[in-house]
C-alpha positions in Angstrom: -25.9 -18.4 12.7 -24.3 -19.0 16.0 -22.5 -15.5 15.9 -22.9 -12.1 13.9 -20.2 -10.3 12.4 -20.5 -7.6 15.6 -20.1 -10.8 18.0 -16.9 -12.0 16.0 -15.8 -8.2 16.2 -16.1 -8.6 19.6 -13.8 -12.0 20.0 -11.4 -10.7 17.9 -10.9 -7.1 20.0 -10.7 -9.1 23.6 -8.2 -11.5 21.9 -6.3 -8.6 20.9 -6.5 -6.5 23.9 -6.7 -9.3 26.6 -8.7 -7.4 28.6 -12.5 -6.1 28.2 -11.5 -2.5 28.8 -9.1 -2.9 26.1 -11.9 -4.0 23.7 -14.0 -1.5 24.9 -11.4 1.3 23.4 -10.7 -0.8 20.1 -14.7 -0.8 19.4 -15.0 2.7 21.1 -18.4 1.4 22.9 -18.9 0.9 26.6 -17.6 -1.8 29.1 -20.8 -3.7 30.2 -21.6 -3.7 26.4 -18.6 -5.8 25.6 -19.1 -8.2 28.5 -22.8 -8.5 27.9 -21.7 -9.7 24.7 -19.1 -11.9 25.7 -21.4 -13.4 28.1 -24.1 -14.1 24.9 -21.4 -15.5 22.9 -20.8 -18.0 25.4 -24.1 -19.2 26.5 -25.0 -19.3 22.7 -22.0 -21.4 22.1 -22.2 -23.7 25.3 -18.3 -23.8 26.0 -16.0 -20.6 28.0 -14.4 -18.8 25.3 -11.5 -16.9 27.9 -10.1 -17.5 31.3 -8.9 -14.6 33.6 -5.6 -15.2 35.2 -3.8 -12.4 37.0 -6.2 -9.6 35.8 -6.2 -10.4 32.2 -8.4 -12.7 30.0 -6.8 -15.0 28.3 -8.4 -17.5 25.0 -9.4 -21.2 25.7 -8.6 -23.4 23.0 -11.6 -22.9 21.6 -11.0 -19.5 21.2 -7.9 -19.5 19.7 -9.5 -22.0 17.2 -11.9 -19.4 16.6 -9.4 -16.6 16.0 -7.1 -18.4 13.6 -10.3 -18.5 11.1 -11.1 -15.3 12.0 -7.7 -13.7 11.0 -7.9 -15.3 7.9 -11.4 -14.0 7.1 -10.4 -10.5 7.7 -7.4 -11.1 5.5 -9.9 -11.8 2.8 -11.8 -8.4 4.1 -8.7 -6.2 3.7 -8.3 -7.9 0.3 -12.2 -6.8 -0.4 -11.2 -3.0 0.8 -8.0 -2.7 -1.3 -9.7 -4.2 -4.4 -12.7 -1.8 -4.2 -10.0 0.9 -3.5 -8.0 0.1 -7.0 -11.4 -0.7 -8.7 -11.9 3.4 -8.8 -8.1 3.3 -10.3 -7.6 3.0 -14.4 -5.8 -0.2 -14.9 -3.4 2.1 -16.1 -3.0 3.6 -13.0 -1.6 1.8 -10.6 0.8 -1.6 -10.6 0.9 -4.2 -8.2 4.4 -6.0 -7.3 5.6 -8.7 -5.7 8.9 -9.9 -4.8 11.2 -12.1 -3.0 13.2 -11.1 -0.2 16.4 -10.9 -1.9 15.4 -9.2 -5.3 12.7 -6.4 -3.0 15.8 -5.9 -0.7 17.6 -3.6 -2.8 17.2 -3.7 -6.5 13.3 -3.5 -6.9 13.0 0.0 -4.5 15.6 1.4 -7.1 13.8 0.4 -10.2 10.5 1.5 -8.3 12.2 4.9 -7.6 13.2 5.5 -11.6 9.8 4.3 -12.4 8.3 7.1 -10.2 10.4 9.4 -12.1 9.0 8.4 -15.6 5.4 7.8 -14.0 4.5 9.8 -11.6 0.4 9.3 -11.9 1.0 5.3 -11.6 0.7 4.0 -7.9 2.8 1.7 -6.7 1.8 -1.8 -4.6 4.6 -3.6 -3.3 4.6 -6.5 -1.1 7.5 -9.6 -0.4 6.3 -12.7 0.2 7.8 -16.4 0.1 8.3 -18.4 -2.9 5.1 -20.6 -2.6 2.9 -17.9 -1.4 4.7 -15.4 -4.4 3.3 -18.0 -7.1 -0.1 -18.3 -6.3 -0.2 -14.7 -5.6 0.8 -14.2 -9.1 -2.0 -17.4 -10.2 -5.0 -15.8 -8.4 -3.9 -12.2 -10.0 -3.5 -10.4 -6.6 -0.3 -9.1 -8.4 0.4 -8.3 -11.8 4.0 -8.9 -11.3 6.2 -11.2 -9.5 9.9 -11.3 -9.0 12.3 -14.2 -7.6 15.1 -15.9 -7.9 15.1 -19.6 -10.0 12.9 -20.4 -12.7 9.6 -21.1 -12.6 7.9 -23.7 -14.5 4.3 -23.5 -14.0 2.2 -23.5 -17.0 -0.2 -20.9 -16.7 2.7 -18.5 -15.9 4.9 -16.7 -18.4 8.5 -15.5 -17.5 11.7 -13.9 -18.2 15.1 -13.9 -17.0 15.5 -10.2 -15.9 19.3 -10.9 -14.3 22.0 -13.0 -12.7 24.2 -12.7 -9.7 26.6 -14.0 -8.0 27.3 -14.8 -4.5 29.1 -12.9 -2.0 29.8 -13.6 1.7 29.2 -11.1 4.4 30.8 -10.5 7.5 30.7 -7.4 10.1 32.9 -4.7 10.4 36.1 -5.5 12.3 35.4 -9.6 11.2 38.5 -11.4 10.8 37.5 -12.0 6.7 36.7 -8.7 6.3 41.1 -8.6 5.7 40.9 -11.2 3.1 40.0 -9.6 -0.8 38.6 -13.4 -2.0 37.0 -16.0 0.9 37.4 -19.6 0.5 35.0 -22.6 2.0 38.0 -23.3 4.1 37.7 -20.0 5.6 34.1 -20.3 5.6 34.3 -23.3 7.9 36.2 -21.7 11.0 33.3 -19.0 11.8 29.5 -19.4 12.8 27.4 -19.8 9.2 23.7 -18.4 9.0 22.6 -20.3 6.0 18.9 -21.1 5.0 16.2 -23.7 4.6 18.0 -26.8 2.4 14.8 -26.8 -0.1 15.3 -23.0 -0.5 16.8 -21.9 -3.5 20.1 -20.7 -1.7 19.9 -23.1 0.9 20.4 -25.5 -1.9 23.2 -24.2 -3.2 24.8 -23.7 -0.8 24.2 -27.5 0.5 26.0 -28.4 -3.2 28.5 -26.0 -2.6 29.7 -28.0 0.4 29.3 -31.4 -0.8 31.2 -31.2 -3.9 34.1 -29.6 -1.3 33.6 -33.1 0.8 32.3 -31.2 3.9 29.1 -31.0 5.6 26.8 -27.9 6.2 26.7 -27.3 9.6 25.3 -23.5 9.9 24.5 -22.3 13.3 21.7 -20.4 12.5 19.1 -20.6 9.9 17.0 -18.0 8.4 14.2 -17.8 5.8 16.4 -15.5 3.0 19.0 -12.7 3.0 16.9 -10.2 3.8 16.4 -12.0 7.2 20.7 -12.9 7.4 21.3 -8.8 7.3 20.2 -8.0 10.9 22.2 -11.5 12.2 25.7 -10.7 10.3 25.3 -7.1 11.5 24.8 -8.4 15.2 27.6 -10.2 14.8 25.7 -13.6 15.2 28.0 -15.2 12.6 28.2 -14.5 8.7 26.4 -15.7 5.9 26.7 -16.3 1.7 23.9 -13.8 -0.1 23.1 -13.6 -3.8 24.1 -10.1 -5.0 20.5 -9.0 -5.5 20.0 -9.0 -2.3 23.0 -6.4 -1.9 22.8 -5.0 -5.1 27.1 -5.0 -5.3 27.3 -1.7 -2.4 28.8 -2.0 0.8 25.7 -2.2 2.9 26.0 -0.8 6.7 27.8 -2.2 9.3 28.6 -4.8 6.9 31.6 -6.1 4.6 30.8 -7.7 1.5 33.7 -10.5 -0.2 33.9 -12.7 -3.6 34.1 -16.4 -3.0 36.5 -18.7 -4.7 34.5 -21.2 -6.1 31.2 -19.4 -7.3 32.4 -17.5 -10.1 30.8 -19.7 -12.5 27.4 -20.0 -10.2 24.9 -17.4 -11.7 21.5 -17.2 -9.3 18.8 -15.9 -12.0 16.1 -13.6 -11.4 12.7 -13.7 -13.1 9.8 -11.5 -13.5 6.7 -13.7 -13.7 3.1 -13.2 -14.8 0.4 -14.9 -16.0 -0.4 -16.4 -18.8 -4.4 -15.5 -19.2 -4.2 -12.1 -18.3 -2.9 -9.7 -20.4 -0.2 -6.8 -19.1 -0.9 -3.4 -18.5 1.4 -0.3 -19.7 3.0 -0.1 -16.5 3.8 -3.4 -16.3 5.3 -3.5 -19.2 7.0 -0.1 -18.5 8.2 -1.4 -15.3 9.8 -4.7 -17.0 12.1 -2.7 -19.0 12.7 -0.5 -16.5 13.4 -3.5 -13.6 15.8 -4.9 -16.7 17.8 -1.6 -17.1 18.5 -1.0 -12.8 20.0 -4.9 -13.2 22.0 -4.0 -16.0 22.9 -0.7 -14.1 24.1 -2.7 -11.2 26.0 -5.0 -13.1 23.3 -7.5 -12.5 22.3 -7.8 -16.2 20.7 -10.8 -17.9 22.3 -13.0 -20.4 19.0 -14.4 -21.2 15.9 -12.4 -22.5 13.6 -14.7 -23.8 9.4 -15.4 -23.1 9.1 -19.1 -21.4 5.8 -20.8 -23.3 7.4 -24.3 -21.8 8.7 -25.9 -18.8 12.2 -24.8 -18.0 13.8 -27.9 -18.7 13.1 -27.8 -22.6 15.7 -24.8 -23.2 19.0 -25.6 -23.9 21.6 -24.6 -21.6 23.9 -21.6 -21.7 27.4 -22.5 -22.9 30.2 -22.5 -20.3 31.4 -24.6 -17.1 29.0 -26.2 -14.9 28.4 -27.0 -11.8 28.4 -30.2 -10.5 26.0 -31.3 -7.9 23.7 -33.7 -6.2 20.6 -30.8 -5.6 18.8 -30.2 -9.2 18.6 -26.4 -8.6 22.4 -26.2 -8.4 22.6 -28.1 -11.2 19.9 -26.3 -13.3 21.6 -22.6 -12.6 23.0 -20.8 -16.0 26.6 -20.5 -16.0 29.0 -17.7 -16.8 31.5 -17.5 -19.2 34.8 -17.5 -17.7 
């Protein structure tokens, strides 16, 4: 083994310190311990693993080859230490969540909060991640629970539709819109849109949206989700179109929030997934139905309640007007009945 677990220790506090002093206090040992040992690695190892420049030391490429493994490894170690932590939990005990952006924004910290209330002795994990990485989160069992917006249609993975929103715009306080009750794509089109990833689920949408007006999408800024828009609108960078889970129907601060002409038959769905192979605990279940009642609460009910046990293209569709569009996830979203 070219280096021990103490060596990497080593790399990985000088990377993060950029100075051997620095790593000295991480590791709480001595100065010429850490550059004795820095000195090892390299000779052992044949190639210069830092440069100084201007005082500080600074990773070759090598190194910083080095460190991207190395962060991922201690991912895996701070998985180890939180599994060996819930392993002295019941599995009645505690309940691991994930979310979206949008649905952990607002709606998910309420239902967590009434949960609480009912089950005080349960602890709580919560963490937001992407779509893709949500998933396989939810595959490999890390979580018991996810919850996003769309459908999934994986097949180890059971779901359920636990609401529907619509979509709002935002704009700042003192923004020209913020005068208008309803906004229309036309007024849309004379300020700076923040808008999202065209393979995203709203980033699709809102690329229909546009087409099926005869205009282009031309935001100025582009962020992940809504979660990320919030801090932008509220800077006044431009404003942006957000599903309603993500502002759970309040006024949120510094911001205005306005109907859209045009989306009231667009309902963006929200799922709690889970999988298939593993069966779910009490809380889980406990916190489904209690997820299911904060939606209906917030006027963000479901209008569809049923197990998926196929992919989601096999179940009719709600009755009602539909959407046209090029993108298939504008095309595949439930409609209201008007």
């Amino acid at each position: 083994m070219l280096l021990s677990l103490r060596q990497i220790e080593v790399l990985k506090a000088i990377t993060e310190a950029g100075s051997i002093s620095g790593a000295a206090r991480i590791l709480c040992v001595s100065q010429p311990a850490i550059s004795q040992s820095l000195a090892y690695m390299e000779t052992r190892l044949g190639y210069a693993l830092f440069l100084r420049v201007r005082g500080r030391l600074h990773p070759t490429h090598e190194a910083r080859e080095l460190q991207r493994e190395i962060n991922a490894a201690y991912v895996g170690i701070s998985r180890i230490n939180d599994l060996a932590g819930k392993l002295a939990l019941k599995a009645d005990q505690y309940l691991q969540i994930v979310s979206s952006p949008s649905t952990g924004e607002v709606i998910i910290p309420r239902a967590i909060a009434r949960f609480r209330e009912q089950y005080p002795e349960v602890k709580v994990f919560l963490h937001k991640l992407p779509r893709s990485l949500l998933v396989q989160s939810v595959l490999d069992q890390t979580h018991q629970l996810g919850f996003q917006i769309m459908r999934s249609d994986h097949p180890s993975l059971e779901s359920r539709v636990v609401g529907c929103a619509g979509l709002v715009c935002i704009c700042p306080h003192g923004h020209p819109l913020e005068r208008l009750a309803r906004i229309t794509l036309e007024d849309l089109t004379r300020y700076p849109l923040i808008s999202y990833p065209p393979e995203s689920p709203l980033g699709s949408i809102l690329e229909t949206m546009w087409a099926k007006a005869g205009a282009p999408l031309h935001p100025v800024i582009e962020v992940l989700s809504p979660a990320h828009a919030y801090p932008m609108v509220q800077a006044g960078a431009g404003i942006a179109i957000v599903d309603e889970f993500a502002t759970g129907k309040l006024e949120l601060p510094g911001l205005r929030v306005r109907k859209v002409v045009g989306t009231e038959t667009i309902d963006v769905p929200a799922e709690v997934i889970y999988s298939r192979y593993a069966p779910l605990s009490k809380p889980a279940k406990a916190f489904i139905r209690t997820i299911r009642a904060a939606m209906a609460e917030a006027g963000l009910g479901a209008r569809e309640d049923t197990a998926k046990t196929e992919p989601k293209s096999a179940p009719a569709r709600p009755r009602g007007k539909r959407r046209a569009g090029a993108d298939a996830f504008a095309q595949s979203l439930p409609t209201r009945r008007v």
